[in-house]
N, C-alpha and C positions, 0 to 999 in steps of 0.2 A: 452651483456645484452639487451634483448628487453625491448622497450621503449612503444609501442602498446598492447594493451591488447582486452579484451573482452570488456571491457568500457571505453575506448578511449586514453587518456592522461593517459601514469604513472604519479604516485604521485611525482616523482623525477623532470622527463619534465614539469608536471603540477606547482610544486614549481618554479621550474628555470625561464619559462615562465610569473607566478605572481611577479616576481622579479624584471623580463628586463620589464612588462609593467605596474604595478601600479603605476610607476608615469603620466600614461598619463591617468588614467581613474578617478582620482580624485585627490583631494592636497595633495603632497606630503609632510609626516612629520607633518603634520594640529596637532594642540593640541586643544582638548574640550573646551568649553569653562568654563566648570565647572572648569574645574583644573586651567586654567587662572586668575581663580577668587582667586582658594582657595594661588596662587602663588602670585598674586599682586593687590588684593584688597587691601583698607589700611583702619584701624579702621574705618573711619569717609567717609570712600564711600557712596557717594549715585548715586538714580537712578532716572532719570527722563524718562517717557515716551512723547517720543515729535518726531513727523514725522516718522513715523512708526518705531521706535530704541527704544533702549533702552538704553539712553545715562551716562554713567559714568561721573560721576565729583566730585569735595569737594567743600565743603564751609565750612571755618575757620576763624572767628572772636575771637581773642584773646584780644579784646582792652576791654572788658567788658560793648561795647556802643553797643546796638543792632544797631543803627542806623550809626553805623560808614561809613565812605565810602566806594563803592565796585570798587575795584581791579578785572575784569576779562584776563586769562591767559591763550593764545595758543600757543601749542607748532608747531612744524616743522613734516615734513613728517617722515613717517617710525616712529615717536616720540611718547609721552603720554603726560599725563599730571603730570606723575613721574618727570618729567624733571626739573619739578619746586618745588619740593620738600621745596630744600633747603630753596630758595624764599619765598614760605609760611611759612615756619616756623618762618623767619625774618617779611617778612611786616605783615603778622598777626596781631602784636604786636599794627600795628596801623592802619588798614584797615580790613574790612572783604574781602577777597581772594578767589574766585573762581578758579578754572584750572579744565580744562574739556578735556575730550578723545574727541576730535574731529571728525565728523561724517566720514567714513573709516577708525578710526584709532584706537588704542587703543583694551580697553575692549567694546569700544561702536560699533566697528565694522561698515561694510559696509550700506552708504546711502543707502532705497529703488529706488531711482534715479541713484545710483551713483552719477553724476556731472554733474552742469549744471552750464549756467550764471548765478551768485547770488545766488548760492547754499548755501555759505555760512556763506552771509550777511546775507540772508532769516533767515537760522537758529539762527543765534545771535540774530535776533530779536523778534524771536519766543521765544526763550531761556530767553530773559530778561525780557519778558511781562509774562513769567510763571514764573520765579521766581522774579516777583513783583517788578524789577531790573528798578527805572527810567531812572537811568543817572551812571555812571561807567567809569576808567579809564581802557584804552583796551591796552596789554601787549602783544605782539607778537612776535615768533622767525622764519622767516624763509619763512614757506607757512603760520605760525601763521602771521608774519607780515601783510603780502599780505590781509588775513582774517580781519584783525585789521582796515588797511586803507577803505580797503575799504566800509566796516559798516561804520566806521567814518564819510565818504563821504556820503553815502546814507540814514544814521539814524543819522545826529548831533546834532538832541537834545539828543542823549541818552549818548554822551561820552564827558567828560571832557577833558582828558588827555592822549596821546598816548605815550606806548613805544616802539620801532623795531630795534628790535636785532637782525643783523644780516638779513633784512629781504627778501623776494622774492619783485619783480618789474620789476626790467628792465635787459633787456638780458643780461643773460649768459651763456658760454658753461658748462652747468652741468655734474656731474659725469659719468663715462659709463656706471655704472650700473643705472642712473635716463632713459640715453637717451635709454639704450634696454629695460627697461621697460615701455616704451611712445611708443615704437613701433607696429602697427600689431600684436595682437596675445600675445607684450611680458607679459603683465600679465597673460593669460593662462600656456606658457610655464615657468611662473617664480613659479605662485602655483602649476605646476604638475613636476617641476624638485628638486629634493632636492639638498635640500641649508644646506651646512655643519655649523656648527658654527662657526667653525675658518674663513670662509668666510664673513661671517656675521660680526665676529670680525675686518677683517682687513677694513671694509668700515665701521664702525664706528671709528675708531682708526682715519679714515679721518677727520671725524667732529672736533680732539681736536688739540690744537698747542701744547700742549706738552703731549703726547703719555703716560707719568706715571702718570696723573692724572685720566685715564682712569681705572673703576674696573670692575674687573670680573663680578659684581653682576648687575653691569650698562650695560654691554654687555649681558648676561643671559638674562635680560630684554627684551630688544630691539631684541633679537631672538626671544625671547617668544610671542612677541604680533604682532609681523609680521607674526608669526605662527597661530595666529587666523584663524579660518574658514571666511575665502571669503577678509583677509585683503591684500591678496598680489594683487588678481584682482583689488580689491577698488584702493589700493596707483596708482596701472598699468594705472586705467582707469582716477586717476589726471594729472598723468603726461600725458598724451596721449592728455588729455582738454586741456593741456596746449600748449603741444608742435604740437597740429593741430591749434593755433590762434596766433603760429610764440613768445609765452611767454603771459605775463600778459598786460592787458589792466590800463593803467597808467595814461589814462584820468582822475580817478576819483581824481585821487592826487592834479588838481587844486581847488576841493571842500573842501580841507582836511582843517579848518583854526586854526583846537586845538592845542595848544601847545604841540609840537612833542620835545621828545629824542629820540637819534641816537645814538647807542649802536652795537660797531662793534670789531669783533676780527680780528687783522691786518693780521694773520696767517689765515684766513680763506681760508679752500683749495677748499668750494664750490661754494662761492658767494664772488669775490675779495672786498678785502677793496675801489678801487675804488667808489664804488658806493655808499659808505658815501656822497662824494660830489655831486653825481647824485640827492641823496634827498634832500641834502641842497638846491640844484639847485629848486625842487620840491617846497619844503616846506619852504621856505624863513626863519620861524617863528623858525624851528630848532635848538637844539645845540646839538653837538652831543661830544660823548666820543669813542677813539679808544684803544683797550688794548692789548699793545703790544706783551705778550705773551698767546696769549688769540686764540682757530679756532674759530669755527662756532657756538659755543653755549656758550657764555660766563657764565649765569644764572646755567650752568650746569657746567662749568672747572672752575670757577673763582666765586665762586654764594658768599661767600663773599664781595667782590670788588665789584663786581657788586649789589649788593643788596643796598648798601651801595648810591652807584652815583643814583640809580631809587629812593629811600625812599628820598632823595636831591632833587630830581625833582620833586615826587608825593607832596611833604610837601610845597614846594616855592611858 
C-alpha cells in the first residue's frame, strides 16, 4: 500500500501520526470549560471577578441571621471546593460558609501570575474586602492549610479562628506523583500526556484511610477539574514554588496567635500524622484532634465526625 500520494501524507499515516503526537501539541484529554460547569456547578455557585479569574465559590447562610459569622474554606491541591460539601451543609446551620475553588484550581482555573510569594494571602485579602468580609474563621486542608496560616499571620485583624486539617508546613517527602510534577518541564508533560482515570483513581484512593468510603462520583470529579484547560500546568507550577524554596516558609507561624484546631487523619499517606506535634510546637495555643481511621482529608472521609469536633471549636 502506498503511503505517499500527490498531496503528501495518506489519510491513514496522517491519522496514525495525529495519534502518536497530539499529545505533545496541546492538553491532552483537556474538557471545555463549558461542560465543566454544566457537570459541577452546584445551584448556589457564584462568580466573582477578582485578579484577572473568574473565581468560583458559594456562600451559604442557613442560620436566618444575615449577619451571622463567616466561615471561610480551602481546600487541598489537585481539590475544589466540592470537598467541603458535606461541611457546609452542617455548619451553615449556624454560620454563613464560604468554600471557594482556589486560584489554579477548581472551576476558577489558572492564576494570571501563576505563583508567587503571597499569592495567596494577597488574594484572600482581596477576596474578603470584595465580599465586604471583616473578620472570618479560616478552615484549611492541606495547601488550604498553609493558605489559612498564613493570611492569618499577615491579615490578623481579619481572622478569628483557625482550623488545619491535615495541613502543608513543614517538610515532607510528598507523593511521586506531587514531586514529577514540581519538576522541569513536569507540568508541561503532565497536561500534554494522557492521564487515564483509573490512574487518577488510584492517587486519589491515596488521600483516604479506608479505601470504601471513596465513590465513584468523588473520583469523576477530581479527574474532571484536573482536566480543566491550563489546570494541570497551574497545580505543576505550585508544586515547583514550592519544592524550589526547599517546602513552605514557616516563619510566619510565630505571628499566628488565634486560637488554632489541629485536625489530622492518623492514616494519613501524604503528610504523616507526626506533624500534629510539629504545630503544637508552633502554635502553643492549639488543641488538636487525631482520627484514627481517618487519611488525609478528614472533612471529606469522615465529614460527619469531623464537623461535629470544628462546630465544638467554632461555638467555645
Amino acid at each position: 500500500m502506498a503511503f505517499f500520494g500527490y498531496h503528501g501524507i495518506s489519510p491513514m499515516l496522517s491519522q496514525a501520526w495525529n495519534a502518536m503526537f497530539s499529545p505533545f501539541t496541546g492538553e491532552a484529554g483537556a474538557i471545555a470549560l463549558d461542560e465543566l460547569q454544566r457537570r459541577h456547578e452546584l445551584p448556589d455557585s457564584r462568580y466573582l471577578e477578582l485578579q484577572g479569574m473568574r473565581v468560583h465559590y458559594r456562600d451559604v447562610n442557613n442560620t436566618g441571621n444575615p449577619g451571622a459569622p463567616v466561615v471561610i474554606m480551602l481546600h487541598g491541591i489537585f481539590a475544589s471546593l466540592h470537598t467541603w460539601n458535606d461541611w457546609t451543609d452542617i455548619l451553615s446551620q449556624h454560620f454563613r460558609v464560604i468554600s471557594i475553588d482556589n486560584p489554579n484550581f477548581g472551576l476558577t482555573g489558572p492564576h494570571p501570575q501563576g505563583i508567587r510569594k503571597h499569592l495567596y494571602s494577597d488574594f484572600l485579602n482581596e477576596f474578603t474586602d470584595a465580599l465586604n468580609i471583616q473578620q472570618a474563621h479560616m478552615v484549611g486542608n492541606s495547601l488550604g492549610g498553609w493558605m489559612s496560616w498564613e493570611f492569618a499571620a499577615r491579615f490578623p485583624h481579619k481572622v478569628q479562628k483557625i482550623i488545619l486539617l491535615d495541613s502543608a508546613g513543614f517538610f515532607f517527602m510528598p507523593p511521586m506523583v506531587l514531586l514529577s510534577m514540581g519538576l522541569p518541564f513536569g507540568g508541561w508533560l503532565a497536561a500534554r500526556t494522557p492521564l487515564p482515570r483509573k490512574a487518577l483513581y488510584a492517587i486519589v484512593r491515596t488521600t483516604y484511610g479506608r479505601k470504601e468510603r471513596l465513590q465513584k462520583p468523588v473520583m469523576d470529579r477530581y479527574y474532571d477539574l484536573l482536566m480543566r484547560p491550563g489546570n494541570r500546568m497551574a497545580a505543576a507550577a505550585v508544586l515547583r514554588f514550592v519544592r524550589n524554596r526547599g517546602g513552605f516558609d514557616t516563619r510566619p507561624l510565630q505571628q499566628v496567635k488565634q486560637p488554632v484546631l489541629i485536625m489530622w487523619g492518623k492514616n494519613d499517606g501524604w503528610i504523616p500524622v507526626a506533624h500534629v506535634e510539629k504545630f503544637r510546637q508552633a502554635l502553643p495555643q492549639a488543641e488538636s484532634v487525631i482520627y484514627d481511621d481517618c487519611g488525609h482529608m478528614p472533612m471529606e472521609e469522615i465529614p460527619q465526625r469531623s464537623a461535629v469536633d470544628a462546630l465544638r471549636f467554632l461555638q467555645q
